[in-house]
KOLDREN-538046 format. One record per atom (N, C-alpha, C): residue number from 1; chain; x, y, z. Coordinates in pm, 1 decimal. Example, Ala and Ser with C-alpha at 12.3 -4.5 7.8 and 13.67 -1.06 7.14 Angstrom:
<sites>
<site seq="1" mol="A" c1="1319.0" c2="-569.0" c3="780.0"/>
<site seq="1" mol="A" c1="1230.0" c2="-450.0" c3="780.0"/>
<site seq="1" mol="A" c1="1320.0" c2="-330.0" c3="780.0"/>
<site seq="2" mol="A" c1="1285.0" c2="-225.0" c3="708.0"/>
<site seq="2" mol="A" c1="1367.0" c2="-106.0" c3="714.0"/>
<site seq="2" mol="A" c1="1290.0" c2="3.0" c3="787.0"/>
</sites>
This chain:
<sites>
<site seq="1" mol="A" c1="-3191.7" c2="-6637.1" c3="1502.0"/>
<site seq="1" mol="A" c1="-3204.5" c2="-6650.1" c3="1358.2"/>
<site seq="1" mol="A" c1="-3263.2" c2="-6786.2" c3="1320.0"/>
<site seq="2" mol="A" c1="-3267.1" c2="-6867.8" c3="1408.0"/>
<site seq="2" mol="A" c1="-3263.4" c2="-7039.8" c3="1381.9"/>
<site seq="2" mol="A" c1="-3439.8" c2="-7012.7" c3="1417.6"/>
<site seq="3" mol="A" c1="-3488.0" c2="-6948.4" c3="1495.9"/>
<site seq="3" mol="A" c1="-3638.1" c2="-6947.6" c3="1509.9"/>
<site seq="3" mol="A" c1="-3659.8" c2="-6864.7" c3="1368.0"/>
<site seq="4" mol="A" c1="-3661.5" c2="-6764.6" c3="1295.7"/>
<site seq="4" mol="A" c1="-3706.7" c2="-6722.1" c3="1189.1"/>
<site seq="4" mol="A" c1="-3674.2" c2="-6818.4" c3="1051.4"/>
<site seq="5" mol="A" c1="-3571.7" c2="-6880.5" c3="1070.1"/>
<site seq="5" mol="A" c1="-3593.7" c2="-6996.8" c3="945.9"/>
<site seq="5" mol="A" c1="-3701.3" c2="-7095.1" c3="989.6"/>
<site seq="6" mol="A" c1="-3690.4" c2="-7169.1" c3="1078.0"/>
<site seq="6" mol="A" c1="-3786.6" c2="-7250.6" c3="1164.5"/>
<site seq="6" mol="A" c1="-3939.4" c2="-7217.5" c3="1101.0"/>
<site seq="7" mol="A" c1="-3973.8" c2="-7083.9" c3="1119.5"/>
<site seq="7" mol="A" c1="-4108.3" c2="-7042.4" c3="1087.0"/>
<site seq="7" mol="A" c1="-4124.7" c2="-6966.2" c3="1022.3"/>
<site seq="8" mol="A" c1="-4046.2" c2="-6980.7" c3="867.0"/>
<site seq="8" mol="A" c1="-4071.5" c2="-6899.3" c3="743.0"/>
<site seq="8" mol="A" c1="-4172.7" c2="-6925.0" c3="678.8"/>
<site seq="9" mol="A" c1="-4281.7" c2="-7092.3" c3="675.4"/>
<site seq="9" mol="A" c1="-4365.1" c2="-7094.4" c3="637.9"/>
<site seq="9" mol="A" c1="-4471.2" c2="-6973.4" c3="694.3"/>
<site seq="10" mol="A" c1="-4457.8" c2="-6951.0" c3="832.0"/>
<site seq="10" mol="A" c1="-4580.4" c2="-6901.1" c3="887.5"/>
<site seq="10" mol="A" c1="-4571.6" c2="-6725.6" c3="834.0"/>
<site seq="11" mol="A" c1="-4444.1" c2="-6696.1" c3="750.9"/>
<site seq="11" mol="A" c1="-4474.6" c2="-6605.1" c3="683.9"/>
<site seq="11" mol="A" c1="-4591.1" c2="-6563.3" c3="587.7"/>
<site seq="12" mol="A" c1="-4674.9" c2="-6486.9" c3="578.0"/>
<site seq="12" mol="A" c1="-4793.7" c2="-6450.3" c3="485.9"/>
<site seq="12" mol="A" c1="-4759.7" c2="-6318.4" c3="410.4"/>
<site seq="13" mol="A" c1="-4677.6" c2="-6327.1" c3="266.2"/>
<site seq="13" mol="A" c1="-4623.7" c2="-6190.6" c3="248.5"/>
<site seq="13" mol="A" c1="-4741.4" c2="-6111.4" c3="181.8"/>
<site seq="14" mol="A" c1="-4921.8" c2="-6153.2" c3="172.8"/>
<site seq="14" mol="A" c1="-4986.1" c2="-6057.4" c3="140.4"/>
<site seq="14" mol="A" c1="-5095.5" c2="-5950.5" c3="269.0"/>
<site seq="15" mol="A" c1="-4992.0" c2="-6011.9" c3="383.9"/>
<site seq="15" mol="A" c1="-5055.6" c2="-5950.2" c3="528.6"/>
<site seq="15" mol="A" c1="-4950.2" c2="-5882.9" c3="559.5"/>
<site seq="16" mol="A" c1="-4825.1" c2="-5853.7" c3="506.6"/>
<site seq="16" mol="A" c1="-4736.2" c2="-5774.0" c3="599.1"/>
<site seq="16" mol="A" c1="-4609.0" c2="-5803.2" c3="539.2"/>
<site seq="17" mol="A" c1="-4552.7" c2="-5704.2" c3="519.8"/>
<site seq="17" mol="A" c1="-4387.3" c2="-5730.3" c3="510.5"/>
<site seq="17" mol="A" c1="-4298.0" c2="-5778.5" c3="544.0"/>
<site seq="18" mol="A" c1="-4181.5" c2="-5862.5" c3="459.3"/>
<site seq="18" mol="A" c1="-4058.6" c2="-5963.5" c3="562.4"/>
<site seq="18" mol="A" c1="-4024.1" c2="-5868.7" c3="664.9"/>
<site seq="19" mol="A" c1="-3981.7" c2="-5749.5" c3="640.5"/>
<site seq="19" mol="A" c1="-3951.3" c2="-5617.1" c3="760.0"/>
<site seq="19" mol="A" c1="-4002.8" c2="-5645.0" c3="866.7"/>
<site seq="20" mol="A" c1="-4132.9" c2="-5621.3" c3="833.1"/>
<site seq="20" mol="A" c1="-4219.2" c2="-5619.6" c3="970.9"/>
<site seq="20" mol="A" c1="-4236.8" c2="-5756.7" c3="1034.7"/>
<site seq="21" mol="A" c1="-4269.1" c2="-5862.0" c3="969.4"/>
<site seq="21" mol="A" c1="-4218.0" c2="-5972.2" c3="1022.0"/>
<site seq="21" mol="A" c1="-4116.7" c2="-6028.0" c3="1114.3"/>
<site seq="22" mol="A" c1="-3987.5" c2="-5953.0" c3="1093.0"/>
<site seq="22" mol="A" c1="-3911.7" c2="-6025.4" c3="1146.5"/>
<site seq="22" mol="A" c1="-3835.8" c2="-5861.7" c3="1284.0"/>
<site seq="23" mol="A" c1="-3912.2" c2="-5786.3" c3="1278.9"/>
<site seq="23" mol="A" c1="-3946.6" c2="-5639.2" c3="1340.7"/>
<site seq="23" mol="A" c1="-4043.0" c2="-5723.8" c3="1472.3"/>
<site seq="24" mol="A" c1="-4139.7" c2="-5784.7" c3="1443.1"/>
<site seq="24" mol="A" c1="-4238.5" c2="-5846.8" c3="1554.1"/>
<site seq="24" mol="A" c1="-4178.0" c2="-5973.7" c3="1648.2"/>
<site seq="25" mol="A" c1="-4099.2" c2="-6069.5" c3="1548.1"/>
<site seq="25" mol="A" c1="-4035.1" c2="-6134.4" c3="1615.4"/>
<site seq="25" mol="A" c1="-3977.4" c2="-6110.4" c3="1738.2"/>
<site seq="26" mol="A" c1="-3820.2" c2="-6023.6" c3="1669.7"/>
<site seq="26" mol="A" c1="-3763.4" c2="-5954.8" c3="1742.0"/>
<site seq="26" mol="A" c1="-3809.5" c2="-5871.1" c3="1861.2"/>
<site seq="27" mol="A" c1="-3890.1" c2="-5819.8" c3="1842.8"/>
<site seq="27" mol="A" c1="-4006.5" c2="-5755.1" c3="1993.7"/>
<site seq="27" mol="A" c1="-4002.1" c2="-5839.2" c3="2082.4"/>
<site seq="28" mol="A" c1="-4080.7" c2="-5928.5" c3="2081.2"/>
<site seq="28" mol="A" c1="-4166.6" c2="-6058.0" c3="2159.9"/>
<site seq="28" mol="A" c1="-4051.9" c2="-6115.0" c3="2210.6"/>
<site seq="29" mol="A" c1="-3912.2" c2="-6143.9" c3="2104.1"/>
<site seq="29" mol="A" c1="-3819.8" c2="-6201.7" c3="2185.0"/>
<site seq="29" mol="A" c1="-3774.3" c2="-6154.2" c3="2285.4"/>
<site seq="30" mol="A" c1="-3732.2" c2="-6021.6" c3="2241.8"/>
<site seq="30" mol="A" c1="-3668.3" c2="-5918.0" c3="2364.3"/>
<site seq="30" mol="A" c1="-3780.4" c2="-5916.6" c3="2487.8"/>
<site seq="31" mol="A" c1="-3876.9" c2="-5900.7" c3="2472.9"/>
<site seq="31" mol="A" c1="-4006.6" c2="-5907.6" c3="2567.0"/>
<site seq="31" mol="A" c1="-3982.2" c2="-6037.4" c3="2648.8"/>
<site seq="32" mol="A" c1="-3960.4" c2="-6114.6" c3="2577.7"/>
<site seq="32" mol="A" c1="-3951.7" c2="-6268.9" c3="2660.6"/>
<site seq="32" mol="A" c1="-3798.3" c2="-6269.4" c3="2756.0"/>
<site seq="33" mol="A" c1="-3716.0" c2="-6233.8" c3="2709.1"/>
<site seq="33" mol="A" c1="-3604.9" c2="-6253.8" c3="2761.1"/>
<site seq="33" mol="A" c1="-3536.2" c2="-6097.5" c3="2869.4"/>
<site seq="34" mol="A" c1="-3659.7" c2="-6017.4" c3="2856.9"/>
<site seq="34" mol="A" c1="-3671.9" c2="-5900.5" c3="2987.3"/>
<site seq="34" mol="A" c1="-3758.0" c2="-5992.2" c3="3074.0"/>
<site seq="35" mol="A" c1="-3856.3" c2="-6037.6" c3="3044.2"/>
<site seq="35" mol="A" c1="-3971.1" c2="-6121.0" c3="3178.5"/>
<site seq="35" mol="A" c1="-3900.0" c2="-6210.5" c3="3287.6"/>
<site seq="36" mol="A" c1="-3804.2" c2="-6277.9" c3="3149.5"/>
<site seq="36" mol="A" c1="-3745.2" c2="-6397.2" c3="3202.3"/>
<site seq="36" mol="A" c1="-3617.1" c2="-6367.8" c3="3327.4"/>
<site seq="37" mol="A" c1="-3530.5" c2="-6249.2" c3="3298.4"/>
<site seq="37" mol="A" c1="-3437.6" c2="-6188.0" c3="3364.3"/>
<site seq="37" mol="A" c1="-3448.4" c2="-6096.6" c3="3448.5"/>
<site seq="38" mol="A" c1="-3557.8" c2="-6034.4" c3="3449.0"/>
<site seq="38" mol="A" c1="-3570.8" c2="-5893.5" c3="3523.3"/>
<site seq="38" mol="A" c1="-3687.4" c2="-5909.1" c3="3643.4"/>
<site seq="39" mol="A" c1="-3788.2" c2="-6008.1" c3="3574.3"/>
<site seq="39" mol="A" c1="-3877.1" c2="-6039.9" c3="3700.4"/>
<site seq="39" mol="A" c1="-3893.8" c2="-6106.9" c3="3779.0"/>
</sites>
């Protein structure tokens, strides 16, 4: 949660929704922290 306050500027709400925003985050994190553990 401390990374999505961190980079609320880099929000652009006329490219995409807070939803989806914080929907992409969440991806990439989980993505990062399977690479990091599993491989």
């Amino acid at each position: 949660m401390l990374g999505l306050w961190n980079n609320i500027d880099k929000f652009y709400e006329n490219k995409s929704e807070f939803k989806n925003w914080i929907a992409g985050i969440a991806k990439f994190k989980a993505i990062d922290y399977s690479l990091k553990f599993f491989l």
